[in-house]
C-alpha positions in Angstrom: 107.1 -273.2 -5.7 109.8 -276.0 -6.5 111.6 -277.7 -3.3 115.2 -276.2 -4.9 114.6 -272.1 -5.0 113.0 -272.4 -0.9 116.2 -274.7 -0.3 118.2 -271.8 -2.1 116.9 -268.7 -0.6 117.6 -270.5 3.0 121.3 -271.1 2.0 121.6 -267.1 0.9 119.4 -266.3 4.4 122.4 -268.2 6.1 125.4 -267.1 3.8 124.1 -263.2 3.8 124.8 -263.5 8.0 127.9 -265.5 7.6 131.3 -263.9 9.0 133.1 -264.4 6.3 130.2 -262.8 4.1 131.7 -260.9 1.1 131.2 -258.3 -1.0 131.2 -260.5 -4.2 128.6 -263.0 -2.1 126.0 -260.0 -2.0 126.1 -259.2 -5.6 125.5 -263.0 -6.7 123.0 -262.9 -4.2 121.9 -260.0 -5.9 122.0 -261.7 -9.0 119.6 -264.5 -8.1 117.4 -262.2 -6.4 117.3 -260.7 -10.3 117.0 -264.1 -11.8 113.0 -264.5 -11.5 110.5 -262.3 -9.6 109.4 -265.5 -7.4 113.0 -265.2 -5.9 112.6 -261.9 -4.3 109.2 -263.4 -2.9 110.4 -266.7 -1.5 113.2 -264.7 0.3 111.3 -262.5 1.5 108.6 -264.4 2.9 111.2 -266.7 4.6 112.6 -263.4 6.2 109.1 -261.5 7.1 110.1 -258.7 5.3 109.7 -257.6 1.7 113.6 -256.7 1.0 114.9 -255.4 -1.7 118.5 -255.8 -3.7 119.4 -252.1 -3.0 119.0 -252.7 0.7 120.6 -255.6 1.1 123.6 -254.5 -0.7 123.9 -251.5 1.3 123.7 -253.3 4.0 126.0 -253.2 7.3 129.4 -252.4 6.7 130.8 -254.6 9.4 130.1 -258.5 8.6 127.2 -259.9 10.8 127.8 -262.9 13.2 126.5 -266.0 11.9 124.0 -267.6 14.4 124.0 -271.6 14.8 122.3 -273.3 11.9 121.2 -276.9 12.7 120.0 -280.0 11.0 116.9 -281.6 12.8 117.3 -285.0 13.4 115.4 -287.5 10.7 115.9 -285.0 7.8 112.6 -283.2 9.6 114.1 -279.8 8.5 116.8 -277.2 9.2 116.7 -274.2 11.4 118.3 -271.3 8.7 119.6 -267.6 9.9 117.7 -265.5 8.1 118.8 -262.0 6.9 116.9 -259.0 8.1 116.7 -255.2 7.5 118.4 -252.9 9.9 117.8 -254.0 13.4 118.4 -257.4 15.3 118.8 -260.5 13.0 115.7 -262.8 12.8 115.6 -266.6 12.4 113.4 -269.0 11.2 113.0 -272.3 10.6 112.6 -274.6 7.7 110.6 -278.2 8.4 110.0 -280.8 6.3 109.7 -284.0 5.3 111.6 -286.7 3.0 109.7 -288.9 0.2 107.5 -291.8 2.5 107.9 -289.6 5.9 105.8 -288.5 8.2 106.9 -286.1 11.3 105.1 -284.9 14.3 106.1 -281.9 16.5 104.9 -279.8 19.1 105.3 -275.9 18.4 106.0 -272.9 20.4 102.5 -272.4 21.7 101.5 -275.6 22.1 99.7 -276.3 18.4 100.6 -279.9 17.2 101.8 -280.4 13.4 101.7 -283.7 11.7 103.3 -283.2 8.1 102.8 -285.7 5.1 105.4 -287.1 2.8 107.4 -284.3 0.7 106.0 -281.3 2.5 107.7 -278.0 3.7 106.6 -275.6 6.4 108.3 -272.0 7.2 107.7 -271.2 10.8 108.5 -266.6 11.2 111.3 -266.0 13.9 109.8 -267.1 17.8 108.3 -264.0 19.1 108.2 -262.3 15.8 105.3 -260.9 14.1 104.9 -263.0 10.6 102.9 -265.8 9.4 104.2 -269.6 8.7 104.5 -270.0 4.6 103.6 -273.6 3.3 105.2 -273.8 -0.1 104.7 -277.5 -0.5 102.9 -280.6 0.9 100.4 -281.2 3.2 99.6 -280.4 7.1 97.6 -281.7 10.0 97.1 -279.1 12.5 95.7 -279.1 16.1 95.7 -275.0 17.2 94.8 -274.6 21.2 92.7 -271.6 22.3 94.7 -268.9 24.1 97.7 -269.4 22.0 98.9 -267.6 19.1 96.8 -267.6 15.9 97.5 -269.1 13.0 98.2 -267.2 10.4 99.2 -269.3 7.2 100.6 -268.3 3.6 100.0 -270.5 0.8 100.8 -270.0 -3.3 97.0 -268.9 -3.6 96.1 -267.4 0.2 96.4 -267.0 3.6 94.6 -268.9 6.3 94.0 -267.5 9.6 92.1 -269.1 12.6 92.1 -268.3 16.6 92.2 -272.1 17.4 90.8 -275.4 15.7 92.0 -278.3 14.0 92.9 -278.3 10.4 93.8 -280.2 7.5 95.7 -278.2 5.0 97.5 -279.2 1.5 99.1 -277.7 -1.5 97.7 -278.5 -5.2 99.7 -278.0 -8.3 97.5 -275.1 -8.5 96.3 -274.0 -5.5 95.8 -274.8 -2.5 92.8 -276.9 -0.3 91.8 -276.4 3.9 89.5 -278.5 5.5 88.0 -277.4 9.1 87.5 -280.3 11.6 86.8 -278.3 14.3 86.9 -274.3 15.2 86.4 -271.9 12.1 88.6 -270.8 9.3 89.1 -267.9 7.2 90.7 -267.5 4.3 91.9 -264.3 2.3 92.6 -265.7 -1.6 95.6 -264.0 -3.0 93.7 -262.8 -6.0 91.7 -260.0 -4.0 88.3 -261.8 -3.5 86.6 -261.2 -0.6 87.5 -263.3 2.6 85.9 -266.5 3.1 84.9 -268.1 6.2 84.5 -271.7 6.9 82.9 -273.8 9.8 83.8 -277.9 11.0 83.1 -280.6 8.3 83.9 -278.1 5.4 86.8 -277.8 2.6 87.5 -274.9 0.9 89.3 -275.1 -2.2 91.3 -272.1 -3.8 92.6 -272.5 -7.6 94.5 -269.8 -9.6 91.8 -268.6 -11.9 88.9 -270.6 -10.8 86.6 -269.6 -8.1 86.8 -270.9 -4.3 85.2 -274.5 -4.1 83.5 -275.5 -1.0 82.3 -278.7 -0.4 82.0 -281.3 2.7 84.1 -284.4 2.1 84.2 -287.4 3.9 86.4 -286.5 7.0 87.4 -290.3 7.6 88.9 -290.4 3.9 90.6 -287.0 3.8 92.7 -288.2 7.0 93.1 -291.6 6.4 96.9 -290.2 4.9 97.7 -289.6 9.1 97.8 -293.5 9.6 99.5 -294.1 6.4 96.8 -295.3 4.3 94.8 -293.4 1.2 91.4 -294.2 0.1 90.3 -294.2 -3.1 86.1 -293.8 -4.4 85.6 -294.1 -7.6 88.9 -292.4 -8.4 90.2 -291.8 -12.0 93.5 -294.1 -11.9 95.7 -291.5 -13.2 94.9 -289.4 -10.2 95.5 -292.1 -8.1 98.5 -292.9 -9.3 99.8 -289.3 -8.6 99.0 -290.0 -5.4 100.6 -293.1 -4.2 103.8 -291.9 -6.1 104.3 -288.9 -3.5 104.9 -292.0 -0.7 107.1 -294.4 -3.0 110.5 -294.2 -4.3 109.4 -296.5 -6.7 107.2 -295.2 -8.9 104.3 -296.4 -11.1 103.1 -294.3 -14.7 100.2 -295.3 -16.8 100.9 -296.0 -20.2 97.8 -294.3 -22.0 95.1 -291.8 -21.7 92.8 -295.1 -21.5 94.5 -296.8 -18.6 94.8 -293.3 -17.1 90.9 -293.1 -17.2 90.3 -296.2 -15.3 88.4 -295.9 -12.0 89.4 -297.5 -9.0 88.1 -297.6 -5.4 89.4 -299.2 -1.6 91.6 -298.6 1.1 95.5 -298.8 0.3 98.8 -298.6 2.5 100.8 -296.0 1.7 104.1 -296.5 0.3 103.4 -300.3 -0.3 103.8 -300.2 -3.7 104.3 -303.6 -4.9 100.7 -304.3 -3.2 98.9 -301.8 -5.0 100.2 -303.1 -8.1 99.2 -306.6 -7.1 95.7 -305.1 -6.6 95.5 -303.1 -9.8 96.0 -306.6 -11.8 93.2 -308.1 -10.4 90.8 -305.4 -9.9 91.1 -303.7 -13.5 92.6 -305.1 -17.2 95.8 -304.2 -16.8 99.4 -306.0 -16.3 102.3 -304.6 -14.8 105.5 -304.7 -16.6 109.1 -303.4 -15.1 111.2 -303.2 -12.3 112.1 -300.2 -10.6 109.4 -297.9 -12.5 106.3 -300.1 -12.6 104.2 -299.5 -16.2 100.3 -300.1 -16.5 100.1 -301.4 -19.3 96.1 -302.0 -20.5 95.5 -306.0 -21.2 
């Protein structure tokens, strides 16, 4: 789900409860709701109910108050008024992180969250029944026992576990959680049976492929909470993708060959220039450019 329609469907949650709220603002709200069916969805998960355009636009006749909307300091996130169905207006709130950021908070409850570079989290109303929505990114997360449970929507599941520690991020197509401690079940959104998984273990959902569970190297998989990524034997395209999601300078491989290239060690996130340096005298390539660095095969 791109960054844009989640940041969108906030700014309708928040115009829809607006004083100054009009008629013509509902039907282009309508509109976009009309414009693709992952509209509809977004909205509604941000709002923890499944509205629809003919409620909506009934709506209340009399405009509804706009509650305070605030920017978190560091660019962490927004808190958005969301739009409800009849009964007392819910809000929730939208966290996340900017390209090379990392943020730590503390949540209602007591968990702690640690989010990665370029990641979004939807937290339901306090109080409210719901579940958090992670659209985007990637999230550490330290649940206490006692608490609530969480209760997790991504693009191909939900995650729910009493209490544990987790590592959780979003793929291009689908979605991968890793238990460090407690248990973890998860219920794939294409109707397979639930799937439970102990400390040590990743599960790995992908549209049209069957769950994937495997036991990684726990040191590895967390090194990104210190600001470093390691790399075994990776494939340097894939790499690549992954050191550009900390850098606003980028790197891009030139070729399928220089793309295939395998590459292994310990890098510093968001220190660009030095994993350039290193890719020149640990494999045949140069680096030409500036501001977008090219591998460039020698």
């Amino acid at each position: 789900m791109s960054d844009s329609t989640v940041q969108t469907a906030a700014r309708w949650s928040a115009r829809l409860r607006a004083e100054d709220c009009t008629e013509d603002d509902r039907r282009r709200f309508t509109a976009w709701l009309d414009e693709h069916p992952r509209h509809r969805e977004v909205f509604a998960l941000m709002s923890g109910v499944w509205a629809s355009s003919a409620t909506l636009t009934r709506g209340r006749s009399r405009p509804v108050t706009a509650s305070r909307r605030t920017v978190l300091a560091g660019g962490i996130g927004l808190a958005a008024s969301l739009f409800g169905l009849p009964g007392a207006p819910a809000e929730a709130m939208v966290l996340r992180t900017a390209t090379g950021e990392r943020r730590r908070c503390v949540l209602p409850g007591g968990a702690d969250l640690l989010l990665d570079t370029q990641s979004m989290l939807i937290l339901p109303p306090a109080g409210a029944p719901g579940q958090a929505w992670l659209p985007g990114g990637r999230i550490a997360l330290s649940l206490p026992g006692g608490g609530a449970p969480l209760r997790l929507a991504t693009p191909t599941g939900t995650l729910t576990s009493p209490a544990g520690q987790f590592d959780i991020g979003v793929l291009p197509d689908g979605v991968t959680a890793t238990v460090l401690a407690g248990l973890l079940t998860a219920f794939p959104a294409s109707g397979a049976a639930p799937i439970t998984i102990g400390s040590g273990t990743r599960l790995i959902l992908r549209t049209g492929q069957a769950p994937c569970i495997d036991h990684p190297r726990l040191d590895d998989l967390i090194a990104w909470r210190t600001g470093r990524v390691v790399f075994r034997d990776t494939p340097l395209s894939v790499a690549i993708m992954e050191m550009n999601r900390y850098s606003e300078q980028k790197m891009e491989i030139t070729s399928p060959v220089v793309g295939a290239l395998r590459i292994s060690g310990l890098y510093h996130t968001g220190n660009m220039a030095g994993f350039a340096r290193a890719l020149t005298h640990l494999l045949p390539v140069r680096i030409e450019g500036t501001h977008t660095l090219r591998i460039v095969k020698l």
